[in-house]
C-alpha positions as CSV (number, residue, x, y, z in Angstrom):
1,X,-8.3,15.4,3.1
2,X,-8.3,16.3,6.3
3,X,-5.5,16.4,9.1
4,X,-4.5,13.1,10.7
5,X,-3.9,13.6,14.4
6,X,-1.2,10.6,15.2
7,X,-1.5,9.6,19.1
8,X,1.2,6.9,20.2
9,X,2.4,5.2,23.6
10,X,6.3,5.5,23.9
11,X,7.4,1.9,25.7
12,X,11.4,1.1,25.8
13,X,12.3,-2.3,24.7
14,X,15.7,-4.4,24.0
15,X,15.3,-6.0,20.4
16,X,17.9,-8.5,18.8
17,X,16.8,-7.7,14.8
18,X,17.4,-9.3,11.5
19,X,17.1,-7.2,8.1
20,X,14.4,-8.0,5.8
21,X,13.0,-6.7,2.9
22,X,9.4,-6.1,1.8
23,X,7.4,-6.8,-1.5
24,X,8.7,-4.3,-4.1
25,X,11.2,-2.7,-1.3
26,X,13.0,-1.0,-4.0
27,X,9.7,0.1,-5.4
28,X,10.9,-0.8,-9.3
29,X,7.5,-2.5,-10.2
30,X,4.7,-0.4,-11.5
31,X,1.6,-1.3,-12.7
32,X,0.0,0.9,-15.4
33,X,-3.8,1.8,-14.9
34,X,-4.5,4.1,-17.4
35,X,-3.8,7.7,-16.4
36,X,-2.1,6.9,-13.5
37,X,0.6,4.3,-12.3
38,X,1.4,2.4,-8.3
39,X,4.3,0.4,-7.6
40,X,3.4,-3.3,-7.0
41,X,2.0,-4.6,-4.2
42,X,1.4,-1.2,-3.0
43,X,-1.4,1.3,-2.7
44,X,-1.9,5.4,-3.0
45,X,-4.6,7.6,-3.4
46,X,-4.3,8.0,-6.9
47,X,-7.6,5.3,-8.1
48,X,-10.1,7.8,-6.3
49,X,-8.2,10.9,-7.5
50,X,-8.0,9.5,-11.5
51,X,-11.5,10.4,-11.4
52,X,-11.0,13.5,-11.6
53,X,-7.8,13.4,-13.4
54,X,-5.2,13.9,-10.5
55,X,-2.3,11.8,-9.2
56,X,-0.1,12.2,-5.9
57,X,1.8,9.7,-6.3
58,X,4.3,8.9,-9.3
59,X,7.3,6.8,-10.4
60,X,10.5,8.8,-10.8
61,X,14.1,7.8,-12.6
62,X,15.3,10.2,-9.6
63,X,16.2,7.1,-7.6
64,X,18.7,6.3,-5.0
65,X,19.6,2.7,-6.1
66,X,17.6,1.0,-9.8
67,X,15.6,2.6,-12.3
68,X,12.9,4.0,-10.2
69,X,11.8,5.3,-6.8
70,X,8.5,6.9,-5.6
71,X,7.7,10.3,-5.6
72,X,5.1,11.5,-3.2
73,X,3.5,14.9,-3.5
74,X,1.3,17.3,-1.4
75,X,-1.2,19.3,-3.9
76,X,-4.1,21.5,-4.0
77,X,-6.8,20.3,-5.6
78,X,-9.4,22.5,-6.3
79,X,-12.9,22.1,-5.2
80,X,-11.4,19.8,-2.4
81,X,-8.4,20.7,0.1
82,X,-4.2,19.8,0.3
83,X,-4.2,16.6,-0.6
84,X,-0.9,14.4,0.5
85,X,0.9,11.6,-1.2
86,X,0.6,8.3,0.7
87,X,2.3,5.3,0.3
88,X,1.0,2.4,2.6
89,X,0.7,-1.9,2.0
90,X,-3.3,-1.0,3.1
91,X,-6.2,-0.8,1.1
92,X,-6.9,3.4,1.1
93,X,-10.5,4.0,1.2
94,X,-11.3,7.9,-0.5
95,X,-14.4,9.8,0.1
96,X,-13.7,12.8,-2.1
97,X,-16.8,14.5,-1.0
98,X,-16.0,14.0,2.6
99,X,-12.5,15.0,1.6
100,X,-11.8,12.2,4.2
101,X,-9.9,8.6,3.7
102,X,-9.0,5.6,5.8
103,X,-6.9,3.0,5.4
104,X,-8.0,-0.6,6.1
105,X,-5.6,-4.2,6.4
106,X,-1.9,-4.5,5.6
107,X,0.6,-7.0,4.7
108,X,0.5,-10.3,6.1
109,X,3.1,-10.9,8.6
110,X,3.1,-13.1,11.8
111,X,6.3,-11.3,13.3
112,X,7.4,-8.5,15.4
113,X,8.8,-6.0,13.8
114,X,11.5,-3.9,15.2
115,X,12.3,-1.1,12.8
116,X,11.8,0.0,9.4
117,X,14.7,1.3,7.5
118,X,14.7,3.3,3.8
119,X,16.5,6.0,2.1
120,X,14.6,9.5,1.0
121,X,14.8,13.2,-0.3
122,X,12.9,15.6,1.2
123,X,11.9,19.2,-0.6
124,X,9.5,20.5,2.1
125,X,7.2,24.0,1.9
126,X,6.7,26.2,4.7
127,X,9.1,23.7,6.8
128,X,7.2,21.1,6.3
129,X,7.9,17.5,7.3
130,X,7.4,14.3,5.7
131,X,5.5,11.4,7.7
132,X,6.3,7.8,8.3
133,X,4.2,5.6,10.0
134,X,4.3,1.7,10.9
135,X,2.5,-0.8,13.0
136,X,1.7,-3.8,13.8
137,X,-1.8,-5.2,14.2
138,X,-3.9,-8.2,14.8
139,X,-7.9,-8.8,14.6
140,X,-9.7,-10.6,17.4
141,X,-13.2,-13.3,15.5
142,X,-15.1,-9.8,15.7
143,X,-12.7,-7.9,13.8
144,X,-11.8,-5.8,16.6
145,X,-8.0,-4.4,16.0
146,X,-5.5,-4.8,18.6
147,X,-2.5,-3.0,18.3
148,X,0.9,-4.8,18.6
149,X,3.1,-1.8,18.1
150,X,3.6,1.8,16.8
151,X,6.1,4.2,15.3
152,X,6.4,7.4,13.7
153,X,9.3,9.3,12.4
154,X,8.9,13.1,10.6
155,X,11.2,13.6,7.8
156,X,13.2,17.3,7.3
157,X,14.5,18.4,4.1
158,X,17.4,16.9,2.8
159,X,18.3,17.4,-0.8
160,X,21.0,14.1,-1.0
161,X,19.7,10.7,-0.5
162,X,19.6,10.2,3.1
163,X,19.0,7.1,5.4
164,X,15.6,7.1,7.6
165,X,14.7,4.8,10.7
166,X,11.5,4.4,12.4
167,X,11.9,2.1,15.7
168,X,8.4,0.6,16.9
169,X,7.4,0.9,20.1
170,X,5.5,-2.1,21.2
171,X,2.4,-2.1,23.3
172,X,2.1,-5.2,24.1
173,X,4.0,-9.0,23.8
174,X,0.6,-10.8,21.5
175,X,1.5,-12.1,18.3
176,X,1.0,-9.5,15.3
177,X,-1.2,-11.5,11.5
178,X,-0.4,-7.7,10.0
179,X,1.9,-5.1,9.6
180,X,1.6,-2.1,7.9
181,X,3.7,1.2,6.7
182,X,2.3,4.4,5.7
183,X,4.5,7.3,4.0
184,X,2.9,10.9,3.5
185,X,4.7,14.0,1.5
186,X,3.4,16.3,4.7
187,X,3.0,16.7,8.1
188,X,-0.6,17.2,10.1
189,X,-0.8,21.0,8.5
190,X,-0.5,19.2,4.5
191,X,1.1,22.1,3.4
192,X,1.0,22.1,-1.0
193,X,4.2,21.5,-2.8
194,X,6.4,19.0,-0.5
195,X,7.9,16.7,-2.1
196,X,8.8,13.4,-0.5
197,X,11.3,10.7,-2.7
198,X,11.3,6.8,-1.3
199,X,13.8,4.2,-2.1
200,X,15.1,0.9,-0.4
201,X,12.8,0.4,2.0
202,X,13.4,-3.1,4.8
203,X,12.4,-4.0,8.2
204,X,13.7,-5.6,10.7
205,X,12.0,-8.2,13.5
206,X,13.0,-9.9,16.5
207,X,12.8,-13.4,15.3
208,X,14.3,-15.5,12.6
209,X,14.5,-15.0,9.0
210,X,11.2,-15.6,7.0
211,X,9.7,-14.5,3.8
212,X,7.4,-12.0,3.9
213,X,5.8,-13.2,0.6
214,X,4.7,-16.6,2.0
215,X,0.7,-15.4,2.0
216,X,0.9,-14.8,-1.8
217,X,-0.4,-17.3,-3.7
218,X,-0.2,-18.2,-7.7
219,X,-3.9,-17.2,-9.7
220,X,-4.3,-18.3,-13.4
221,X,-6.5,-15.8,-15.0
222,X,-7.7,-17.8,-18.3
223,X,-8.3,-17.7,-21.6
224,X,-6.5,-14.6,-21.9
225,X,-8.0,-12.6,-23.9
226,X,-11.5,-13.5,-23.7
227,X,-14.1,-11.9,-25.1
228,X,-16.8,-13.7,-22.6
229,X,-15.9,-15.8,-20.0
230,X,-12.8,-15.7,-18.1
231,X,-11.9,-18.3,-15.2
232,X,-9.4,-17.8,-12.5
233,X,-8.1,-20.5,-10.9
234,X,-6.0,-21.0,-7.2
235,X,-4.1,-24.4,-6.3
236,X,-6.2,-24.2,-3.0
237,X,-9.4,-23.3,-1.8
238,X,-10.1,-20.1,1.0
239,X,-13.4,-19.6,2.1
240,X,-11.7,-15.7,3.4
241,X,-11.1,-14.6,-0.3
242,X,-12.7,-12.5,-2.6
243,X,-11.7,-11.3,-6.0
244,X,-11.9,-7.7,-7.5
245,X,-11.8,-6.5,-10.8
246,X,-10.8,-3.6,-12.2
247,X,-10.6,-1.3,-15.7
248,X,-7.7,0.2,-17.0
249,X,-8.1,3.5,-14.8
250,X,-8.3,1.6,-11.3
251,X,-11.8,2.0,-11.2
252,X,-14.0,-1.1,-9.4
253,X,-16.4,-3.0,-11.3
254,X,-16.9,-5.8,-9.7
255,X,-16.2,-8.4,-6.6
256,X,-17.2,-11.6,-5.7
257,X,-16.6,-14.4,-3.6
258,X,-13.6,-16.5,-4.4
259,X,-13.7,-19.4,-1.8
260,X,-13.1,-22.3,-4.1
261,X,-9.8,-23.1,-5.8
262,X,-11.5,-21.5,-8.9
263,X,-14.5,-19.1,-9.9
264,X,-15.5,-17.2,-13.6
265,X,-17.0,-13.9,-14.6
266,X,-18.4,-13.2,-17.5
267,X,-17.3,-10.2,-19.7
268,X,-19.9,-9.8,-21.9
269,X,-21.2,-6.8,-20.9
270,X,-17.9,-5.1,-20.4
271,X,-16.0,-2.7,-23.4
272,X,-13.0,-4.3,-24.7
273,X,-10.0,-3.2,-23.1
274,X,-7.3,-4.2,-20.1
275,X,-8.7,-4.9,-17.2
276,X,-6.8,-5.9,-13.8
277,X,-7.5,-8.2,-10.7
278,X,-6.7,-8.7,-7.4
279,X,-7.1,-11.9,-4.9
280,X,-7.6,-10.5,-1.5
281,X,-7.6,-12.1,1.9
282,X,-9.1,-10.0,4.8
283,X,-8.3,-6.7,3.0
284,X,-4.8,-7.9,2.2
285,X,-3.9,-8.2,-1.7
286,X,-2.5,-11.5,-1.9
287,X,-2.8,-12.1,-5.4
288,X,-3.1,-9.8,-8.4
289,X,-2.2,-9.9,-12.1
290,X,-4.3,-8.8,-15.7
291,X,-6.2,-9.6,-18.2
292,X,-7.5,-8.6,-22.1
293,X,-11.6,-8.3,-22.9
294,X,-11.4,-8.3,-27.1
């Protein structure tokens, strides 16, 4: 992967916040894909990277409050470069040839938020620095990204469970439709062997209290197991969605369109085995659950 250069506008403001906290904030959800595992509702690199049987990103009994935290890790891999652990509510785009990715989308959220708050360890090579990012984002009809706000925060080492805060600096006073937060196990040099631990992670905003779970909706996936067709089914109808499914090892197989309140695919040609899916809504998961081929 290559370095990320992070260029950000510093802009003073008085904020009046109230603590929230975000899908899976104590990250004690996984979801098993095989050979590798990612906390609910969020996304790593390790789908591209099972590919060639790697992972930066695991769940660890090391945690701070639960069962489980994440563990983020900076590794060489060879035939590529360092490659980082991220943890981010986007959809992360690899291109292991390119030894490039991109993230695209975020969480749903229609509010300023003011801070984000979480408690980490920190076992950094070479003195290097973990990386927290978060901002705020909206799309104008041609899918041009305006930025609301910005923050970034480096990590040092720290070997007890210690409290982080990232402030955002807003840009601007327009309304935000996405927010996003993206944790890395290095700095800009991505140096192998840091070792970044996440727990308890909330935000806070400006405005009053709402759930940050109100674009999720409910999807039946049935019958389950099938060993032809399989329907899904929503309450309501979004000509914005599309539905993905994938096998056991987070690979792609298909997507299609999923603008009615229900849609089917048919298994036949697939192996029998678990297979997952996910309802998403201009590159935001808002739906996702799994299913049995037999």
């Amino acid at each position: 992967m290559k370095n990320i250069a992070f260029t950000f506008v510093l802009i003073s403001m008085s904020i009046l916040a109230v603590a929230q906290s975000l899908p899976n904030s104590d990250l004690e959800s996984w979801i098993p894909y095989g050979s590798y595992e990612e906390p609910q509702f969020w996304n790593t690199p390790n789908q591209a990277l099972s590919i060639i049987n790697e992972s930066t990103v695991f769940k660890s009994t090391d945690s701070y409050s639960g069962d489980y935290c994440a563990k983020l890790e900076t590794k060489f891999i060879a035939g590529f470069t360092n490659v980082p652990g991220v943890l981010t509510l986007a959809e992360i785009n690899v291109d292991l040839l390119a030894q490039t990715y991109s993230l695209d989308g975020g969480f749903a959220l229609k509010e300023n938020v003011a801070k984000l708050t979480g408690m980490y360890k920190y076992e950094g090579a070479d003195n290097d620095s973990a990386t927290v990012i978060i901002y705020n984002f909206t799309r104008d009809n041609e899918g041009e990204m305006d930025t609301i706000g910005f923050g970034v925060e480096l990590l040092g080492n720290n070997s007890d469970w210690t409290l982080f805060t990232v402030n955002m600096d807003n840009l601007n006073n327009h309304i935000p439709d996405t927010f996003n937060v993206v944790l890395l196990s290095s700095g800009a040099e991505l140096v192998t062997g840091s070792v970044l631990y996440i727990d308890s992670l909330a935000i806070e905003t400006n405005t009053g209290i709402f759930s940050l779970d109100d674009d999720r909706i409910t999807t039946k996936a049935y019958p389950n197991p099938s060993s032809d067709m399989i329907y899904f089914e929503t309450k309501e109808s979004d000509k914005n969605r599309s539905l993905r499914i994938y096998t056991a090892s987070g690979i792609m197989i298909t997507e299609s369109d999923f603008g009615g309140n229900k849609t089917k695919i048919n298994l036949s040609k697939y192996p029998i085995g678990v297979y997952t899916y996910a309802v998403l809504k201009s590159n935001r998961i808002i739906s996702n659950g799994s299913f049995i081929k037999n």
